[in-house]
C-alpha positions as CSV (number, residue, x, y, z in Angstrom):
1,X,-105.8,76.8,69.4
2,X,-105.3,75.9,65.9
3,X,-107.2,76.8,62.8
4,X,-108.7,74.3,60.4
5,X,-110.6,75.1,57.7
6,X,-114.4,75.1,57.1
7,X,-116.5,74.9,54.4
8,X,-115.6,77.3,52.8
9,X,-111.9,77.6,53.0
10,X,-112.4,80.4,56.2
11,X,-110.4,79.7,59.3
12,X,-112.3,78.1,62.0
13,X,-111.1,77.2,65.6
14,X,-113.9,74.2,64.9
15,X,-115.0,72.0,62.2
16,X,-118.8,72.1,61.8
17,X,-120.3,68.9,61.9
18,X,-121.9,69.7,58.2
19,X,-118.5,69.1,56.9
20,X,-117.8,65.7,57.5
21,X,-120.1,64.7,54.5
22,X,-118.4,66.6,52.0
23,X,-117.4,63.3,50.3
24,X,-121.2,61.7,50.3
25,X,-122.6,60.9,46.8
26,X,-125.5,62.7,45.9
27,X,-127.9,60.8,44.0
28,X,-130.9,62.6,41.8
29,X,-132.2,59.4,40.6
30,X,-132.0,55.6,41.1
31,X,-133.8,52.8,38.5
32,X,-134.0,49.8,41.0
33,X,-134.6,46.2,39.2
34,X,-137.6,44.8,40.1
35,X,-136.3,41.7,40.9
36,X,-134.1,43.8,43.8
37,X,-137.1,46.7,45.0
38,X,-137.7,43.8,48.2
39,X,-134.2,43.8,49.0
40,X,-133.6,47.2,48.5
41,X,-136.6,48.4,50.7
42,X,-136.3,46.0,53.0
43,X,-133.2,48.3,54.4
44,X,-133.4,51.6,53.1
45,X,-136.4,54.3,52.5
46,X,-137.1,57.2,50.6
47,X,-138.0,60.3,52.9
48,X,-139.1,63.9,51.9
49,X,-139.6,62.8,48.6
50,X,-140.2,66.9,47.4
51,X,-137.7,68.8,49.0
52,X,-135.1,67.4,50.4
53,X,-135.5,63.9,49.2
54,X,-132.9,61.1,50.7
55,X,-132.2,58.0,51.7
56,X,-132.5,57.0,55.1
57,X,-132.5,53.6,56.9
58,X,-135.7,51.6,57.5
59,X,-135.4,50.9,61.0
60,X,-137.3,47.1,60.4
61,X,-135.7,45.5,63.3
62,X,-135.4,47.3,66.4
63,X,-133.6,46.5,69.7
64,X,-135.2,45.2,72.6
65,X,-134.8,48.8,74.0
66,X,-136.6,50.4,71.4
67,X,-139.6,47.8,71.5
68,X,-139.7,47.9,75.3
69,X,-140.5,51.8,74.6
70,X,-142.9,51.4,71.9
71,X,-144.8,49.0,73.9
72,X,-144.9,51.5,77.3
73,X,-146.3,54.1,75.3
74,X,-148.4,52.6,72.8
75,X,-152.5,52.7,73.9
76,X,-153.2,49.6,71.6
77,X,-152.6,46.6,75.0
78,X,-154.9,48.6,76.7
79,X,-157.4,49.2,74.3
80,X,-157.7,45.8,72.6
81,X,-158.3,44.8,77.0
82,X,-161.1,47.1,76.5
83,X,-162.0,45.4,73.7
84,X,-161.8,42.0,74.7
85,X,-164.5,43.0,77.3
86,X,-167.1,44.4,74.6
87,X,-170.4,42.0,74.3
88,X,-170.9,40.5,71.3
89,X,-173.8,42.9,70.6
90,X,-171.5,45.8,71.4
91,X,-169.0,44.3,68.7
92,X,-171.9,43.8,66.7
93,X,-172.9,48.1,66.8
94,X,-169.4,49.0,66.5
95,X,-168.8,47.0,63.0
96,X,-171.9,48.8,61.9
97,X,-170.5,52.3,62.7
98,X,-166.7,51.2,61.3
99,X,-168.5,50.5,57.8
100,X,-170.3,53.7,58.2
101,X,-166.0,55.1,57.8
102,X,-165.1,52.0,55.9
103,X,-163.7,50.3,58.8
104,X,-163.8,47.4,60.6
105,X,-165.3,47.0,63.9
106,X,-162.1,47.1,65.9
107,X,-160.3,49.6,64.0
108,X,-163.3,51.9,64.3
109,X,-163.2,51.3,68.0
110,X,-159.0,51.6,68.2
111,X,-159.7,55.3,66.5
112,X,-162.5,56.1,68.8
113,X,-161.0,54.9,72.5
114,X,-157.4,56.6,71.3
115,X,-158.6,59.9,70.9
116,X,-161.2,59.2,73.7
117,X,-157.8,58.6,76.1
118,X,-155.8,61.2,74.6
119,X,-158.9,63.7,75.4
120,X,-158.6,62.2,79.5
121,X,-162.3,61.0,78.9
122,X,-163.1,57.5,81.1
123,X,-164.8,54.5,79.7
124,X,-166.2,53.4,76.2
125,X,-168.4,55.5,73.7
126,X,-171.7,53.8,72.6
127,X,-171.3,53.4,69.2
128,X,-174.0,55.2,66.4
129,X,-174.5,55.4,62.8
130,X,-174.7,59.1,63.4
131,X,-171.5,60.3,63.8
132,X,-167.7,58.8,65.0
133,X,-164.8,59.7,66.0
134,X,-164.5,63.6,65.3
135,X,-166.9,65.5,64.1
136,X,-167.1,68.8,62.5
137,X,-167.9,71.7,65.0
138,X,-169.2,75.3,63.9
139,X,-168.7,77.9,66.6
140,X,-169.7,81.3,67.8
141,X,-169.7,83.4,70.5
142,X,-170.0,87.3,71.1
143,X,-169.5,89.3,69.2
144,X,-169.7,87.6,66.2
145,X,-173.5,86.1,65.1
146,X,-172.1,84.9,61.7
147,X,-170.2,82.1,60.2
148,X,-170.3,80.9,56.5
149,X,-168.0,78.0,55.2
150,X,-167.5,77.2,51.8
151,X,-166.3,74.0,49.9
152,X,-165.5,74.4,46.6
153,X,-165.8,72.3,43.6
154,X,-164.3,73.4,40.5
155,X,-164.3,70.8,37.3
156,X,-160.9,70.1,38.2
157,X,-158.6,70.1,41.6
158,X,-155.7,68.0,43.4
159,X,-156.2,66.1,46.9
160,X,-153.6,64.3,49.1
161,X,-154.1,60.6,49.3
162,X,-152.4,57.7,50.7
163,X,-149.8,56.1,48.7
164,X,-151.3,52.0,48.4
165,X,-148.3,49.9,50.5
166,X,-146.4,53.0,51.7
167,X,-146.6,53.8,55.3
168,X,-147.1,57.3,56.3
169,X,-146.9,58.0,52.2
170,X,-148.9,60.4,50.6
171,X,-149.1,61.6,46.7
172,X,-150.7,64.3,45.0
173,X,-153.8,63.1,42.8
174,X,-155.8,65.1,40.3
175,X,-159.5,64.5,40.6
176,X,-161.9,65.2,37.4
177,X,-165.2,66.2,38.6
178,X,-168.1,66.3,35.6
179,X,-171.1,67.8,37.8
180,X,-174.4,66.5,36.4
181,X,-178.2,66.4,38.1
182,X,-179.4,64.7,40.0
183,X,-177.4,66.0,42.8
184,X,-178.5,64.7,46.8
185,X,-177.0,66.4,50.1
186,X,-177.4,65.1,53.4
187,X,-175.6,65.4,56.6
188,X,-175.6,63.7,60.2
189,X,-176.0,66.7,62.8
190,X,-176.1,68.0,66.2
191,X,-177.2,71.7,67.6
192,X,-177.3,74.0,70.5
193,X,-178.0,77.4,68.8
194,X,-179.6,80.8,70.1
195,X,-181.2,83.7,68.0
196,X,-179.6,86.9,67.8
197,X,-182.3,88.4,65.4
198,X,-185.6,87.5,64.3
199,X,-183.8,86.6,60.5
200,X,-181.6,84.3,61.9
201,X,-181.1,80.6,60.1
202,X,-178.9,77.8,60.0
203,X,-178.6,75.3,56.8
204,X,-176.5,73.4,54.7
205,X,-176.8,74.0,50.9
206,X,-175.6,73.4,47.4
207,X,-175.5,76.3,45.3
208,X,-175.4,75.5,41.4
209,X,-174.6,77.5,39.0
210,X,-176.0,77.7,35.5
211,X,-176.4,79.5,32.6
212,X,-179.5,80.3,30.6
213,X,-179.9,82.6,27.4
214,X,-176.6,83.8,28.1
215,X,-177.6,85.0,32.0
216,X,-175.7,82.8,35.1
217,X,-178.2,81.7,37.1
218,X,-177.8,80.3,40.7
219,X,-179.8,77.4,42.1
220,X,-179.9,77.0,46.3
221,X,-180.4,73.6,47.5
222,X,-180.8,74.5,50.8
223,X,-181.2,72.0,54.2
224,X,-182.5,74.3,57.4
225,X,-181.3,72.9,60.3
226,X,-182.8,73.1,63.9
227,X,-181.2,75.8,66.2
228,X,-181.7,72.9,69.0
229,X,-181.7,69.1,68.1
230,X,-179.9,66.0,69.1
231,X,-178.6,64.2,66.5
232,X,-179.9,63.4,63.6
233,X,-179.8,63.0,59.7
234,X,-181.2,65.0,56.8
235,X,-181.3,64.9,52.8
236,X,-182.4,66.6,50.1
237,X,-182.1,66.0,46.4
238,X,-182.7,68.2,43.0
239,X,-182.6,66.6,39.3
240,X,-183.1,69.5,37.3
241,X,-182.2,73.1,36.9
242,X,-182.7,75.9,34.3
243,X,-180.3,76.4,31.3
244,X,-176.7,74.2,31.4
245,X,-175.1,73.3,34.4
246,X,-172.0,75.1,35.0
247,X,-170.8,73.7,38.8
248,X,-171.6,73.7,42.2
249,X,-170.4,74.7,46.0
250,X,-171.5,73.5,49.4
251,X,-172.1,75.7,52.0
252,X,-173.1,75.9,55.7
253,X,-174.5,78.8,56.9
254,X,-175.4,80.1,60.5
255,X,-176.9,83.7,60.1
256,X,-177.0,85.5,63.4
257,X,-177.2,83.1,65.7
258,X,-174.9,81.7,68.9
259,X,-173.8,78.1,70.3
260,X,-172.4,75.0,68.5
261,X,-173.3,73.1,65.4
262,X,-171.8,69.7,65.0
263,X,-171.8,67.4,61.9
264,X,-170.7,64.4,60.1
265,X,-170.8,62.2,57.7
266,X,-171.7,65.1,55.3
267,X,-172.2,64.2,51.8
268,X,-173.4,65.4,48.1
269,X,-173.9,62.8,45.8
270,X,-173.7,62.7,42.0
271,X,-172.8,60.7,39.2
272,X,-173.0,58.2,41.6
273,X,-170.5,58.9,44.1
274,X,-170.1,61.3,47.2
275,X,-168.0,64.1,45.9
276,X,-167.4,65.9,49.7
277,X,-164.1,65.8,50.8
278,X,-163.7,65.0,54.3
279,X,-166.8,63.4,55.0
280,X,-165.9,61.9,57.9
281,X,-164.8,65.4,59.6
282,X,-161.7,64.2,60.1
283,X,-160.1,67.8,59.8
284,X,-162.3,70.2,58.1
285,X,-160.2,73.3,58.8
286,X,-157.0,71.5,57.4
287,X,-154.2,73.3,55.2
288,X,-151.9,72.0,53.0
289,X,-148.4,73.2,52.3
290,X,-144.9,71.9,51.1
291,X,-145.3,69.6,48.3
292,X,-149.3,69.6,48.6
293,X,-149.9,73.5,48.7
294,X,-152.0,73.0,45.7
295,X,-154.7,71.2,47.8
296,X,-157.5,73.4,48.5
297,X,-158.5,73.1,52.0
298,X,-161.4,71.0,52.6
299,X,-163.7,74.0,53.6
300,X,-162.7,77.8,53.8
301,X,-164.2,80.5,56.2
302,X,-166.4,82.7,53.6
303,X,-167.9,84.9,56.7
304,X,-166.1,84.9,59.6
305,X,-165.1,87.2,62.5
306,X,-163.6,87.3,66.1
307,X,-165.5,85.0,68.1
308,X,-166.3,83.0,65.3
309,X,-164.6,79.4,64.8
310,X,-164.8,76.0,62.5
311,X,-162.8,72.5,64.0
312,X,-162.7,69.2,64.0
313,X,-163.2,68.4,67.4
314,X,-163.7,64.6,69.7
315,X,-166.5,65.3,72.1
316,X,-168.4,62.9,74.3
317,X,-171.7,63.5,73.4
């Protein structure tokens, strides 16, 4: 067999399919007139804008193959059937629980019945104001009695966020956080807990921290939760502390005890605005990395041990 050459100048008995680009521009940067961006995007995309960042083809049109495939696996003709077949009163309960997630009716009720289907669960949730879609889940089993998670909020911090007209897009954005009183926590929940010692406890809490006469000081604004309850909601609110105000945490807290907590809709509000990321439970135990490994996750195991376990989780309660 012959030799060719590779890459590097070595004999080969093969060319490697890397080496057939050798002649391919490489472009760092492009300045696209405005009056051209339409045209431009119309056929083209930017993809793995960090690392490897490229130019790909935007695949606008597809072929009647391609669309024949979408349409056999996508769940949307069989859940807007569903859908169809809602009473208006239905329609009417499941708009209130999309604008509880900011939602519309039917693409609360799209979210909910796909990852009811994916999960092989048969017919429609009822909606509620209580929680949707996934929820947070706390959970612990022998031998572990404990689990603390902890969500931090320093004056300053990054979060991932969609990027506005940009499909599947996501940017980094710094968020400013000036803590001032009066702070409010509340949270939707759900137990089935057992005691393992007469001290046991379950809550959700704010801890803030000040400083007085030169002392920090640390201020617990605590929820207790019942160790059995269907869902329901709770809130709690402080407007003062001693000394200046520092920051804050949030916590939840189950001290020896064993079963399931679930939760959603959690929120601490201040300045006007809920400051909790993830309120909707979407993914509380979620990690960043790449591009976004700056993100603090949304909530980090303070006390855990084997047996012990934090999720976002759909459940058909």
């Amino acid at each position: 067999m012959e030799k060719k050459r590779g890459c590097r100048g070595e004999k080969i008995d093969f060319v490697p399919p890397a080496c057939y680009n050798l002649n391919m521009a490489k472009v760092s940067y492009i300045d696209i007139d405005i009056g051209l961006q339409g045209l431009y995007f119309s056929g083209l995309k930017q993809t793995d804008r960090f690392f490897n960042s490229r130019v790909s083809l935007n695949r606008t049109i597809l072929s009647r193959k391609n669309i024949k495939g979408l349409t056999a696996r996508s769940l949307l003709p069989q859940i807007k059937t569903e859908w169809n077949f809602l009473e208006p009163a239905e329609r009417i309960a499941w708009q209130a629980a999309g604008a509880e997630m900011g939602l519309t009716g039917y693409r609360a009720f799209v979210k909910d019945e796909t990852l009811r289907i994916k999960a092989g669960l048969p017919g429609v949730v009822t909606p509620t104001l209580l929680h949707q879609s996934k929820v947070g889940n706390l959970h612990i089993e022998a031998p572990a009695d404990r689990l603390k998670i902890v969500q931090l909020h320093p004056r300053s911090y990054w979060v991932s966020r969609p990027v506005s007209g940009k499909k599947g897009m996501r940017e980094l954005v710094e968020v400013i956080e000036d803590f001032s009183l009066p702070l409010t926590i509340s949270l939707n929940y759900s137990s089935n807990l057992v005691a393992t010692a007469p001290d046991a406890y379950a809550k959700y809490f704010a801890r803030i921290w000040s400083s007085y006469q030169g002392v920090d000081r640390y201020t617990d604004l605590e929820i207790p939760l019942d160790f059995v309850s269907d869902w329901k909601t709770d809130a709690l609110g402080i407007s003062e502390v001693i000394g200046h105000i520092v920051g804050y945490d949030l916590r939840i807290e189950l001290h020896h005890l064993r079963g399931d907590l679930y939760f959603d809709n959690i929120k601490a509000i201040h300045s006007g605005q809920n400051w909790v990321r993830d309120t909707f439970c979407n993914d509380i135990n979620q990690a960043f990395t790449k591009a976004f490994f700056q993100v603090p996750k949304h909530w980090v195991a303070d006390v855990i041990s084997e047996g012990a376990d934090f999720e976002s989780i759909y459940k058909d309660f």
